[in-house]
N, C-alpha and C positions, 0 to 999 in steps of 0.2 A: 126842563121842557124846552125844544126847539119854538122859537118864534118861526113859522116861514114868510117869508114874505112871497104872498100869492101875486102884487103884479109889479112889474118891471119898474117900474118908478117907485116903488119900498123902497127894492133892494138898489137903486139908484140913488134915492134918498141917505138910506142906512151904508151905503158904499162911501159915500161922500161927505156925507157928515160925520159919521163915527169911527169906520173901519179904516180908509184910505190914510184919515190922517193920522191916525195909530201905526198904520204901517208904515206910515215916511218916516214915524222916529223913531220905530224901530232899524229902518234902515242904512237910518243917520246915524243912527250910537254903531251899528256892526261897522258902517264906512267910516267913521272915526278910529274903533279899534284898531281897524287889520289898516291904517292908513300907518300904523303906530309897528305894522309887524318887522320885527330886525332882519331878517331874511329878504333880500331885496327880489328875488324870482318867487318867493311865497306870499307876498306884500301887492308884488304887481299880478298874480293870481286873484286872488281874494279882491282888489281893486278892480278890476277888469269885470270879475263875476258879477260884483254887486253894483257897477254902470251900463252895463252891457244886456244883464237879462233881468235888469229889475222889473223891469213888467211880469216877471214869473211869478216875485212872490206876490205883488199887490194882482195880481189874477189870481193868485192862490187864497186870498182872504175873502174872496166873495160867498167863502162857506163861512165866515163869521157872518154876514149880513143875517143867518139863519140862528144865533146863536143866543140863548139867554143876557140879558146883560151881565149876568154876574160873572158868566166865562167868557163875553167877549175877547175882554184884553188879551186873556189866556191864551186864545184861540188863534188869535193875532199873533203874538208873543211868539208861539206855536209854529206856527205854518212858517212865518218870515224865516225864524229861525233854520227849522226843518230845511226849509226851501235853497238859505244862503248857503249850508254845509251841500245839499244836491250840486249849486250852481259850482260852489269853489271848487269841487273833489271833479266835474265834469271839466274843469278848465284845465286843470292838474293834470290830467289823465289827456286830455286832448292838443293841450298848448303848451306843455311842460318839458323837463326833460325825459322822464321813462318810457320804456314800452315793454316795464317789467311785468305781468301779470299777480306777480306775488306781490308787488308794490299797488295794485288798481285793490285787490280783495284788501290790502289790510288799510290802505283809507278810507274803502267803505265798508270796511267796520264799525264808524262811525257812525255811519247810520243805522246799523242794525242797535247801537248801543242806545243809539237816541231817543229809539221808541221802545225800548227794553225798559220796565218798573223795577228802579234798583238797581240801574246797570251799571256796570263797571265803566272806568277809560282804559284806552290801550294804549301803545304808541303806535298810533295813525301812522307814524313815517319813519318805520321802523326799516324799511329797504328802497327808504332813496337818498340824496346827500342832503337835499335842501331838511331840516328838521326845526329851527327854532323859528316856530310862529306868533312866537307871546302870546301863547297860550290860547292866540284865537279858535281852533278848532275843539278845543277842550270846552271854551264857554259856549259855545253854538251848541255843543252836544249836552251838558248838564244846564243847557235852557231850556232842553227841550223835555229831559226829563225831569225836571220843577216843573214845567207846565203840564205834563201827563200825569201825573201824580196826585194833581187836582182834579181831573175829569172824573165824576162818582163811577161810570161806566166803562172806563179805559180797560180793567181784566175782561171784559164779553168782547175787545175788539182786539185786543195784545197779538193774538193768533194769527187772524186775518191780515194783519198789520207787518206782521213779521214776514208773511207769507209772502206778500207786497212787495216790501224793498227787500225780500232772498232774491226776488225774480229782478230786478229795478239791479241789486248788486250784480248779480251774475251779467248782465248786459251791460252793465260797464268794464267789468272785464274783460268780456270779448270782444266788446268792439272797440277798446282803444289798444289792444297788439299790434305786433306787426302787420302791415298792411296783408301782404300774401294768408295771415294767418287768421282775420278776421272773417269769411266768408265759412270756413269750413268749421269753424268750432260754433258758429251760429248756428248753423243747420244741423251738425250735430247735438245741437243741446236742444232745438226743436223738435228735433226728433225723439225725445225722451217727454215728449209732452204733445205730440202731433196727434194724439191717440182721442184725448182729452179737448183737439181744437179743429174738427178736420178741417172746419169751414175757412178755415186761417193758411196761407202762404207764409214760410217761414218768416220772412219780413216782417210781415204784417204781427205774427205773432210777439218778433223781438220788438217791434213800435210799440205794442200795448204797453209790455213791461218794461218801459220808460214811464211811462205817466206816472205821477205822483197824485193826481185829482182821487184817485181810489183810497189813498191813507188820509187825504184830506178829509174826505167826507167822513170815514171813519174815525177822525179826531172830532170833527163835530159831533156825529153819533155818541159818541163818549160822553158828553155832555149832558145828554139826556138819561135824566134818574131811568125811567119808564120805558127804556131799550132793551128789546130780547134777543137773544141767539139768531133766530128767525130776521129778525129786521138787520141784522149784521150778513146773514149770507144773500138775502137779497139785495143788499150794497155789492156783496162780491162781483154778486153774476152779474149785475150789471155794469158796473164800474172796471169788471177787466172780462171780455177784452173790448168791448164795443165801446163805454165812453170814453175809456184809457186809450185803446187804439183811436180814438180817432181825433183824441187833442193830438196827439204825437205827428199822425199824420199830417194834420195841418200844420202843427212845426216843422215837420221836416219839409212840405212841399214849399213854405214861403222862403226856405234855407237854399232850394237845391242848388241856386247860381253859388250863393257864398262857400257853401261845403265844395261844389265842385272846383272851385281855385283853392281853398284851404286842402284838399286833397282829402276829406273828411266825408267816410260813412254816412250814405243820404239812404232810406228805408224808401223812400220814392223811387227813386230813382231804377229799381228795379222790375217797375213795372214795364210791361213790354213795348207802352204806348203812352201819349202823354192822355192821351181819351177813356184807355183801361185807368190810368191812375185816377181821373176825374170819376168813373163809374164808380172804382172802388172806397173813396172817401165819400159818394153821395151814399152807398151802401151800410158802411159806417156810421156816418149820421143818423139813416134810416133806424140801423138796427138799435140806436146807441136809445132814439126817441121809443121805442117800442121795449127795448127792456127798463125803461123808468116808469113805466105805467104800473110794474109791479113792486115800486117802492113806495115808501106814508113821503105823501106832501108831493106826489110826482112834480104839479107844475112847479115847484120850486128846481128840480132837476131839469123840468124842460128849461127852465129860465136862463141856467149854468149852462147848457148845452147852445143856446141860442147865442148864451153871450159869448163864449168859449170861441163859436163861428165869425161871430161880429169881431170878438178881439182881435183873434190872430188877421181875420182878412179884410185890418183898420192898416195894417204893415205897409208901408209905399212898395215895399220891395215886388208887389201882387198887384195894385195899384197904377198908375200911372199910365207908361207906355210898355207894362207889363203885358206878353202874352196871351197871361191867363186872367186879364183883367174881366174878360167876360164870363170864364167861369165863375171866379169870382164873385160877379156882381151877382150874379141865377141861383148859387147855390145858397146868399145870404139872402135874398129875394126869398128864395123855396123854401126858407126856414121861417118865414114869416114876419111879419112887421117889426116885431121883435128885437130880432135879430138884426135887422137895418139900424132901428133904433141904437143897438149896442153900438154898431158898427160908426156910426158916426160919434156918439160919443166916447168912444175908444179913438175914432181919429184926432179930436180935438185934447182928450186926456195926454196921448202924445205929443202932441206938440210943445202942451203946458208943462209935460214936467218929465220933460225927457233928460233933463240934469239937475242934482242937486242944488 
């Protein structure tokens, strides 16, 4: 049975006392191993991933706050894990040496393995030169499935799940090619699904299928004896593309100065205005709060959506003598108190523990 925590200081409470600090040591023992990896461009990968976006996974465990205690840990265990193989194979592919496409599909194989009951390993780096990782990438993947394995409900979500990171894989193949090459194989592979999203602009569509919050809640959902078929595809449709697109967005629009010196694929940046992109992420939210009213335990989802808002635009990068500091402040305002709430508590969690 899901606990939810119906108001904002539970899962505040349950963030802070039980979840956060589970997540620090899980992400102290992975920054221990790969501190440990022989490979000195695999090593400063893996290092870099898990200082630089660890706010991903401890934002990614606010779906434990909802969790049985008996699968907390699990949960936790879970997502960090899930999370740190995303962030490493995202840095690989972005900061690394390849711009092999056959080398991007067969590192995230890893992830299709991870959520696979039973899965095999492969070799992850079977077409680039960097290869001996001690094993880091092997244990990130069979952590994750020891921890699925336990979930009583994980075959009712395996599908969905796989369906997820097919889509989640494919966009990282595309978008870390060749520069020239990135643009056209996007749009072409939208187009084999544009049918299915009209209301989506290619972009908009390849943001959704970055989000990982969509397998998250489906590894929660797993956890629950009492989960039907039914309550898994009402996760889907909501979780991609409106609450998936629109973590993404907000990742990418607090990114768009850093990506545009690092010369890196910004999904923002494509909008024709800086006021259309404002229109289209308040749309996003709109739509994101109005497809969780047909989920069990909505305000628990509106809570993740609030704080999701609050998180990302706690960032200085938005903040300060940012621009878009007034969007900012309106759109975390328009979400309700809430949401303010997170936002300042996500500014001070920053600060506290923005290094190990």
């Amino acid at each position: 049975m899901i606990r939810t925590p119906e108001t904002p200081f539970t899962l505040l409470r349950r963030s802070f006392r039980d979840v956060l600090p589970a997540s620090g040591r899980e992400l102290k023992s992975w920054h221990d191993f790969a501190s440990r990896i022989p490979d000195p461009e695999l090593q400063h990968q893996a290092l870099m991933s898990l200082t630089t976006k660890r706010f991903h996974a401890d934002g990614g465990t606010v779906y434990a706050t909802a969790a049985h205690p008996a699968h907390l840990h699990t949960l936790v265990k879970l997502i960090v894990a899930f999370q740190t193989i995303s962030d490493y194979l995202d840095n690989l592919c972005d900061r690394s040496t390849s711009l092999d496409p056959a080398d991007f599909r067969q590192l995230h194989q890893a992830m299709l393995d991870a959520v696979t009951r039973n899965g095999e390993l492969h070799d992850y780096y079977a077409h680039r030169a960097e290869k001996n990782d001690g094993g880091y990438l092997n244990a990130l993947v069979t952590t994750c499935q020891e921890s699925i394995a336990s979930l009583p409900s994980y075959p009712l979500v395996q599908a969905g799940i796989l369906r997820l990171v097919g889509l989640y894989c494919d966009l990282q193949v595309h978008k870390h090619v060749r520069v020239e090459e990135r643009e056209p194989r996007l749009i072409k592979w939208f187009e084999q699904h544009a049918e299915q999203f009209p209301e989506l602009a290619w972009y908009e569509f390849s943001a959704a299928t970055g989000s990982t919050l969509g397998m998250f809640m489906l590894f929660l959902a797993a956890s629950d004896e009492d989960l039907t078929p039914e309550d898994v595809e009402k996760i889907l449709h909501a979780y991609f593309p409106w609450i998936g697109g629109l973590h993404i967005l907000l990742d990418y629009f607090i990114d768009q100065e850093e990506d545009l010196e690092g010369g890196d694929l910004n999904f923002v940046t494509y909008y024709e205005s800086t006021d259309e992109a404002y229109e289209r992420i308040r749309t996003f939210a709109s739509r994101s709060l109005q497809a969780l009213e047909d989920l069990p335990s909505p305000r628990f989802h509106r809570l993740v959506i609030q704080g999701l808002v609050g998180m990302y635009f706690s960032d200085t990068k938005v903040l300060g003598d940012s621009p878009h500091r007034a969007f900012v402040l309106e759109l975390t305002e328009g979400m309700g108190r809430i949401a303010s709430l997170f936002h300042w508590v996500c500014r001070y969690y920053r600060k506290r523990y923005d290094s190990y």
